[in-house]
ZAVOLUM-125506 format. One line per 8 residues: number of its first residue (from 1); their letters; for each residue x, y, z of C-alpha. Coordinates in steps of 0.02 Angstrom, whole numbers, plus 32768, in hexadecimal, padded with zeros to 4 digits. Each point is the difference from the previous one (the first is absolute). Example, Ala and Ser with C-alpha at 12.3 -4.5 7.8 and 13.67 -1.06 7.14 Angstrom:
<nodes>
1	as	8267/7F1F/8186  8045/80AC/7FDF
</nodes>
This chain:
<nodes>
1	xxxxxxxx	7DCF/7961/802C  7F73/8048/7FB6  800A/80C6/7FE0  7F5E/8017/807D  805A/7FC1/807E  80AA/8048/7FD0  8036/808E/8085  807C/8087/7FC3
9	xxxxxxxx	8070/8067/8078  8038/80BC/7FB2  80B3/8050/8027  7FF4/8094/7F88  809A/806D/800C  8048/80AB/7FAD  7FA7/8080/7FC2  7F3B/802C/7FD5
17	xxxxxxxx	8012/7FC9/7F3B  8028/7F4D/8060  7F63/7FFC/806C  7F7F/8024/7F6E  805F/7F66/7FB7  8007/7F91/80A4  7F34/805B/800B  7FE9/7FBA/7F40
25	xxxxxxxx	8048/7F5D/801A  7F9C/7FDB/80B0  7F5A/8022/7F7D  803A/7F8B/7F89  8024/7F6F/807F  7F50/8020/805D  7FB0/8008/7F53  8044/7F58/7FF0
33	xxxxxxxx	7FD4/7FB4/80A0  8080/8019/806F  7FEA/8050/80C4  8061/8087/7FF6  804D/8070/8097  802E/7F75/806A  8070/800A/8091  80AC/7FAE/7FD8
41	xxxxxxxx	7FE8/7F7F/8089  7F61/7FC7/7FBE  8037/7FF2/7F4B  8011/7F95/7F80  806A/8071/7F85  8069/80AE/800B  7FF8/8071/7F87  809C/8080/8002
49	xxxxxxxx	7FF8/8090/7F86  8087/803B/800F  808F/80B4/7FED  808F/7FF0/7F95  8017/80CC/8008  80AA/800D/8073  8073/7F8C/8066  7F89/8028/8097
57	xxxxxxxx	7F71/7FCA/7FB9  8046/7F6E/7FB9  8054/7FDF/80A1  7F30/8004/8046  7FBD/7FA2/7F75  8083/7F61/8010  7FD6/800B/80B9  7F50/7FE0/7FDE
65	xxxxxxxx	801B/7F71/7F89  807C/7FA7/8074  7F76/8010/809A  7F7D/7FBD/7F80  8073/7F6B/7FC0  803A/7FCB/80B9  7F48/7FFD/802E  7FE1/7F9A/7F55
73	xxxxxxxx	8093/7F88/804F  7FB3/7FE6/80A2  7F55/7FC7/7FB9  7FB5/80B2/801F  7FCF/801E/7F5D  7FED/7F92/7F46  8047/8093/7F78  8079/8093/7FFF
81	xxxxxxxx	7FCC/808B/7F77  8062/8086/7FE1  7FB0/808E/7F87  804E/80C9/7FE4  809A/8053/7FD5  8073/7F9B/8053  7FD0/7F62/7F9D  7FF5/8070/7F68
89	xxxxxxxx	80B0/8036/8008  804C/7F4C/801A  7FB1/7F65/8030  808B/7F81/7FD3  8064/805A/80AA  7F56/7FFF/805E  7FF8/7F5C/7FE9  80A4/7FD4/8027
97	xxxxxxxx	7FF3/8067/80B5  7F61/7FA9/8018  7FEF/7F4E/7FBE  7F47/7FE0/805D  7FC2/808F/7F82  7F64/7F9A/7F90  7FDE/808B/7F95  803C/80AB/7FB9
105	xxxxxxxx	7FA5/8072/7FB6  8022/80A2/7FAC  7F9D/809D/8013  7FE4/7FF6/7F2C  7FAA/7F68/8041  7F83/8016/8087  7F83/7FAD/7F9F  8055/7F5A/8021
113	xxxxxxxx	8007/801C/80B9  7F6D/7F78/8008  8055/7F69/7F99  80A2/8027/8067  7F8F/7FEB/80AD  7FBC/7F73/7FB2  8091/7F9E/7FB9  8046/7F69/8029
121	xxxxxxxx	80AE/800F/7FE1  807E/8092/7FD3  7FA5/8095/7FAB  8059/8097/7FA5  7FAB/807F/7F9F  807D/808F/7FEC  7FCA/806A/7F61  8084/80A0/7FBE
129	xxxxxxxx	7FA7/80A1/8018  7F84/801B/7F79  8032/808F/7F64  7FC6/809D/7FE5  7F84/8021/7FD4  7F91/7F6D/806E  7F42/800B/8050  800E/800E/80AB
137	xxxxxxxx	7F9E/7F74/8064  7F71/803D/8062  801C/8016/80C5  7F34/7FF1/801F  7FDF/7F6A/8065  806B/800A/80A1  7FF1/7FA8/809C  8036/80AE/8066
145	xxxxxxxx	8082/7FFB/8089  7FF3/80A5/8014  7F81/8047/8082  7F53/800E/7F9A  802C/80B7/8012  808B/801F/7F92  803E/7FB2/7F68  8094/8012/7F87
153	xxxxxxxx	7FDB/801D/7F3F  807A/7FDA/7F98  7FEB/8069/7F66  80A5/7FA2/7F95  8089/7F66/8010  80A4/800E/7FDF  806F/8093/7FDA  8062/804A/7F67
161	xxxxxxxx	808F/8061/806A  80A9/7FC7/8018  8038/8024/8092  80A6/7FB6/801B  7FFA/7FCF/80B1  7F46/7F99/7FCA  7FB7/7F56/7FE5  7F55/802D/7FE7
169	xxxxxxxx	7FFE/8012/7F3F  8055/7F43/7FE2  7F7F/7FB4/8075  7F69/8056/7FD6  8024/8040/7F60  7FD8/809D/7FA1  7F7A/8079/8022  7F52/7FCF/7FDC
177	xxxxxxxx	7F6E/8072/8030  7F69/7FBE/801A  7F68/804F/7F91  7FB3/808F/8061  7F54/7F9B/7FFF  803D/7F66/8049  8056/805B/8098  7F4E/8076/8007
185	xxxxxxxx	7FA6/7F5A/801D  8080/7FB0/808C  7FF2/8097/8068  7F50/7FF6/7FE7  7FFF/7F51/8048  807B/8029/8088  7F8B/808A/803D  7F54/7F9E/8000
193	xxxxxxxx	8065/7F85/8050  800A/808D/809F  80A8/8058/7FC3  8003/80B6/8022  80AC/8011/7FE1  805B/7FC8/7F54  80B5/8009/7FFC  8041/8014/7F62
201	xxxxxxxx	80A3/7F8A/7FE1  8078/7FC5/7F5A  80CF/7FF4/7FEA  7FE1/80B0/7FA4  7F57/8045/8025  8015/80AF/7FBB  8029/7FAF/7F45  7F6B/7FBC/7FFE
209	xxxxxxxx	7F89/800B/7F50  80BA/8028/7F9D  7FE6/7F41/7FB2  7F4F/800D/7FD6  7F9A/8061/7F68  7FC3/80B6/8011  8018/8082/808B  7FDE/7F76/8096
217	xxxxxxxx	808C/8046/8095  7FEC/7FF5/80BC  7FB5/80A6/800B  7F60/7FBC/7FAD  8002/7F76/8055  8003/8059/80AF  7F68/805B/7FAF  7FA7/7F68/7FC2
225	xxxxxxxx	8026/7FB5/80AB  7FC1/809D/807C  7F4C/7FEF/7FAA  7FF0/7F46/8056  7F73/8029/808E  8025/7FBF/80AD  80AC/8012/7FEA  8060/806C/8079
233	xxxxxxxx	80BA/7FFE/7FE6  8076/7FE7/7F6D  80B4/7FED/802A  807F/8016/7F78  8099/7F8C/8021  8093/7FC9/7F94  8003/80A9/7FAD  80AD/8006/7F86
241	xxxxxxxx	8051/80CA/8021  8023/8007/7F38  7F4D/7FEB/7FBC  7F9A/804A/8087  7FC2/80A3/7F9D  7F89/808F/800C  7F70/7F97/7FBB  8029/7F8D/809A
249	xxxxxxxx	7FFE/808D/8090  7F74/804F/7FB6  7F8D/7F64/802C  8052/7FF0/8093  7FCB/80AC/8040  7F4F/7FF1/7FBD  7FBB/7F6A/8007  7F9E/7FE7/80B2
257	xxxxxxxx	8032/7F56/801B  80A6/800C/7FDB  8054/8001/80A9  80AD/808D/8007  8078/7F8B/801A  808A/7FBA/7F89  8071/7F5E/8003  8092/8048/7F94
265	xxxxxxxx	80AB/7FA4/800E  8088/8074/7FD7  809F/7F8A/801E  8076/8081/801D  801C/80C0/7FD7  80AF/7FFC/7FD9  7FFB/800C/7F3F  80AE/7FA1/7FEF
273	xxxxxxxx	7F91/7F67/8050  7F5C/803B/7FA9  8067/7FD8/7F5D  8043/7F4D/8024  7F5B/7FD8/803E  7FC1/8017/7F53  7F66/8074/805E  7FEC/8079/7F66
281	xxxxxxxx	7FD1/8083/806C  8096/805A/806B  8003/807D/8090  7FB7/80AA/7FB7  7F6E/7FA3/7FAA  7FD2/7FAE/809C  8001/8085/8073  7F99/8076/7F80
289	xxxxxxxx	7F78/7F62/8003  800D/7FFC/80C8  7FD2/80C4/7FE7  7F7E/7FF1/7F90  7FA1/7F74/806C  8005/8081/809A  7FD6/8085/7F8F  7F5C/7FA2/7FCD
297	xxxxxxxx	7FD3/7FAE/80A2  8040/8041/809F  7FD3/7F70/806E  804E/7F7D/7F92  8062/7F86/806C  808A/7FC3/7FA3  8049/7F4B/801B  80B1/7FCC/7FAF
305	xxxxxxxx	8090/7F85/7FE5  809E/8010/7FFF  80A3/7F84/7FE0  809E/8019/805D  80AE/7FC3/7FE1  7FD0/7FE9/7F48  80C3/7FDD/7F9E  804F/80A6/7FEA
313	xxxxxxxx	7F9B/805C/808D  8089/807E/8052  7FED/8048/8091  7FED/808F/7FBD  7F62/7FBA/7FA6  7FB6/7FB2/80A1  8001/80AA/8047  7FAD/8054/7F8B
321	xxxxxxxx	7F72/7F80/8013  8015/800A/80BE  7FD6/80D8/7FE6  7F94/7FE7/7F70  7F8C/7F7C/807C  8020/8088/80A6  7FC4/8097/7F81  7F5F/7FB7/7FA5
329	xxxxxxxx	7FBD/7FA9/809C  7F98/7F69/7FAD  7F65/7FB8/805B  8063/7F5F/7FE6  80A8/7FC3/7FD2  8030/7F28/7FE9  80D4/7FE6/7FF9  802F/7F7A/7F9E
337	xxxxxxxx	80A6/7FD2/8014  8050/7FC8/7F63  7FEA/7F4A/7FD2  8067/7FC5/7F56  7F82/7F9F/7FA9  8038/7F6A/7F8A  7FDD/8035/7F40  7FF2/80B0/8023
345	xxxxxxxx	808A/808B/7FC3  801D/8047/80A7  8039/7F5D/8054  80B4/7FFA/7F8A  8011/80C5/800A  80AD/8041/803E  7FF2/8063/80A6  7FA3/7F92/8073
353	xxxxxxxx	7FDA/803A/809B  804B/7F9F/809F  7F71/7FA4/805C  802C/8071/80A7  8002/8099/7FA3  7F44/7FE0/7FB8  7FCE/7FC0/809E  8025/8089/805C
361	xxxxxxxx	7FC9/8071/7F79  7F54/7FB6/8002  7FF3/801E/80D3  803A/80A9/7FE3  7F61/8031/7F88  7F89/7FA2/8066  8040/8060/8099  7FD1/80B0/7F95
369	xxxxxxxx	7F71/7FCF/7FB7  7FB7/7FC8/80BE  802A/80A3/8047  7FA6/8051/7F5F  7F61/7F8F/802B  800E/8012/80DD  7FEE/80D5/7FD0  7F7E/7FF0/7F76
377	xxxxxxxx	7F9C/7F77/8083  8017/8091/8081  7FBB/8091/7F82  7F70/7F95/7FDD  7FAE/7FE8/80CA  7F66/8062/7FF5  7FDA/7FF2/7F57  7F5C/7FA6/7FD4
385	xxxxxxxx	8000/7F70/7F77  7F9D/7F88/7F9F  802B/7F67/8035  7FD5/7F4E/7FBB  7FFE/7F70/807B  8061/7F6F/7FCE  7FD2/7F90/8099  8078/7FB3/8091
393	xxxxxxxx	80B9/7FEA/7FF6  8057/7F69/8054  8010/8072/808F  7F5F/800A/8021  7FF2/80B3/7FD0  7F6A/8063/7F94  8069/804A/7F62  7FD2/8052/7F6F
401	xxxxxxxx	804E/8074/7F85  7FDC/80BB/7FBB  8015/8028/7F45  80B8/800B/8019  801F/7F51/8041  800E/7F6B/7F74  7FE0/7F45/804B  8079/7FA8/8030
409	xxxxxxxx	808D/8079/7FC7  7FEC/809B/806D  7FCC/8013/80AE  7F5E/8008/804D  7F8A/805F/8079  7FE1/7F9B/80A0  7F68/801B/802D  7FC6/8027/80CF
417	xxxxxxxx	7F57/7FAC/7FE7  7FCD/7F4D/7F90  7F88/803A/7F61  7FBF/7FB0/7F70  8090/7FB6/7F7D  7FCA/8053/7F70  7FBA/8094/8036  8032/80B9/7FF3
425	xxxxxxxx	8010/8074/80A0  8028/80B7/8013  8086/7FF9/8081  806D/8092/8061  80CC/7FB2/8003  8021/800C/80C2  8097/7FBA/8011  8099/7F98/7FA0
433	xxxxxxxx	8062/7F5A/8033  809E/7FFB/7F7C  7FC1/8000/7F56  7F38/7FEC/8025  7F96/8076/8026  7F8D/7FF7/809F  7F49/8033/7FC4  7F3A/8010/805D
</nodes>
């Protein structure tokens, strides 16, 4: 079939780094002649991109394929393609759980994604992670799937850590920043494309600039980024504890654009844990950096991670992380409960936790942290906030979010009355309904 007439169904899954690459890849298959967006049942292939990160999101991802290879099977569809981490990390078993699978491709390979639509018979472009140092490809170009509104820049691929509990740095290899110019010039395009809110994304975003020549860092890029005119919000996300700095805050706090809010994942606080997560940064560092950030900004909303049940976590560790999470009362807290990834150090340490025990673990810090956010919704009725409107949720509701809300991560305001998507409203909070705020 001719590419024209060649209509390609999306399933992108995992994080934001994924969806510029699904948004990249659904450019390069329209550039190419393909109709892309199409509705699974009116398809002619499915395109997976796919999360390898956890046993969860695998779980997702081989979910997806199966549902696309069973409609391949029935006539539904002519070709499987399976992109992302999870093909990445190990296509021979992918193909195995999946035999209707026509192509793999790895995400060193988007490029390809239009030969693998296009192929005939089995496809498999799976190149290793590129070394350091390596240019960065170019994210300009995307076929958005975000709301016109907001956008994710990714400022670098890949990370240098090693974290013993992640896969990241043996799928997408080792940091590489991408030259201050060339990100300058995508969030240019994002914006006269109608985004008025950039979220800043990478594995490792506050290392970015420590690969390239001369003084480049993420506090002159924040700069360099808050001159762009029509932009409204910058959101900092994937912020690493150890390298956030001075330099860092300092931008933070002055730059106009630069929205108070931080995505920092801390892991744990127990410095016994800290340690055999290889973090580099331990319990009296970070809380001196959560000091200095309310110091310098008292509105800053703080968003975290933790992992629970990590091998070697005592109780006696757990409930120091249980206090530590009661005392500093975060704007938001994820629980990941741990998952022992193949390849990594963590999954053949001594001391792993029972499954019950980090289960239960995980419910317990959830059920904290949502008594922390029910008081802090309760504090804030009565306040008045700038909110952005997103548009209507599946419910059929008017939501948007105020500068401490990220999208898709956090929760949201829902919204009394229907307004523009897009737009910005001064609004008084008037009420809460469990984590979202009630706003007019």
């Amino acid at each position: 079939m001719p590419a024209k007439q060649l209509k390609v169904a999306l399933v992108s899954l995992g994080c934001p780094k994924n969806l510029i690459d699904s948004e990249k890849m659904l450019a390069t298959l329209a550039e190419g002649g393909c109709v892309v967006g199409a509705p699974l049942a009116r398809s002619d292939v499915i395109l997976i991109n796919t999360c390898g990160f956890m046993a969860s999101a695998r779980r997702e991802s081989l979910e997806a394929v199966a549902e696309a290879v069973a409609r391949k099977n029935r006539g539904k569809a002519r070709r499987v393609v399976v992109a992302g981490c999870l093909a990445t990390r190990d296509a021979t078993r992918l193909y195995a759980a999946a035999p209707g699978i026509d192509a793999v491709v790895g995400v060193n390979d988007r490029e390809e994604i239009l030969s693998a639509v296009l192929g005939k018979g089995r496809f498999t472009r799976l190149s290793p992670p590129p070394p350091h140092p390596h240019a960065i490809a170019s994210d300009a170009g995307r076929f958005r799937l975000t709301p016109r509104h907001t956008a994710y820049l990714r400022i670098a691929e890949g990370c240098s850590r090693r974290c013993t509990f992640c896969t990241i740095p043996a799928i997408r290899g080792p940091m590489r920043s991408k030259p201050p110019g060339m990100v300058a010039d995508e969030a240019a395009e994002l914006v006269a494309d109608g985004a008025v809110e950039l979220n800043i994304i990478g594995q490792d975003t506050t290392s970015y600039g420590q690969d390239l020549p001369g003084r480049t860092d993420l506090a002159s890029l924040l700069r360099r980024l808050d001159a762009i005119k029509g932009l409204r919000w910058l959101r900092l996300m994937y912020a690493y504890p150890r390298r956030m700095n001075r330099r860092i805050i300092g931008a933070m706090a002055e730059c106009p654009r630069v929205v108070h809010y931080l995505d920092l994942p801390l892991q744990h606080i127990a410095d016994p844990i800290l340690r055999r997560m290889g973090r580099g940064v331990g319990r009296k560092a970070t809380e001196k950096l959560l000091a200095d950030l309310r110091g310098a900004m008292s509105d800053i909303v703080l968003r975290t991670t933790f992992i629970v049940g990590f091998p070697g976590e005592t109780e006696r560790d757990f409930r120091q992380l249980l206090r530590f999470v009661r005392e500093f009362r975060f704007g938001a807290v994820g629980v990941f409960e741990f998952s022992p990834e193949e390849g990594t150090p963590a999954a053949g340490m001594s001391g792993q936790v029972p499954p019950r025990v980090r289960a239960a673990r995980v419910e317990e810090l959830m059920l904290a942290q949502q008594e922390i956010a029910f008081q802090a919704n309760r504090q804030m009725v009565g306040k008045r906030l700038e909110v952005l409107v997103d548009g209507v949720n599946p419910a059929g509701r008017c939501v948007g979010r105020y500068f401490g809300q990220a999208s898709e991560v956090d929760s949201v305001c829902l919204l009394k009355r229907r307004r523009t998507p897009g737009r910005f409203h001064r609004m008084k909070v008037v009420g809460w309904k469990d984590y979202d705020l009630i706003v007019d």
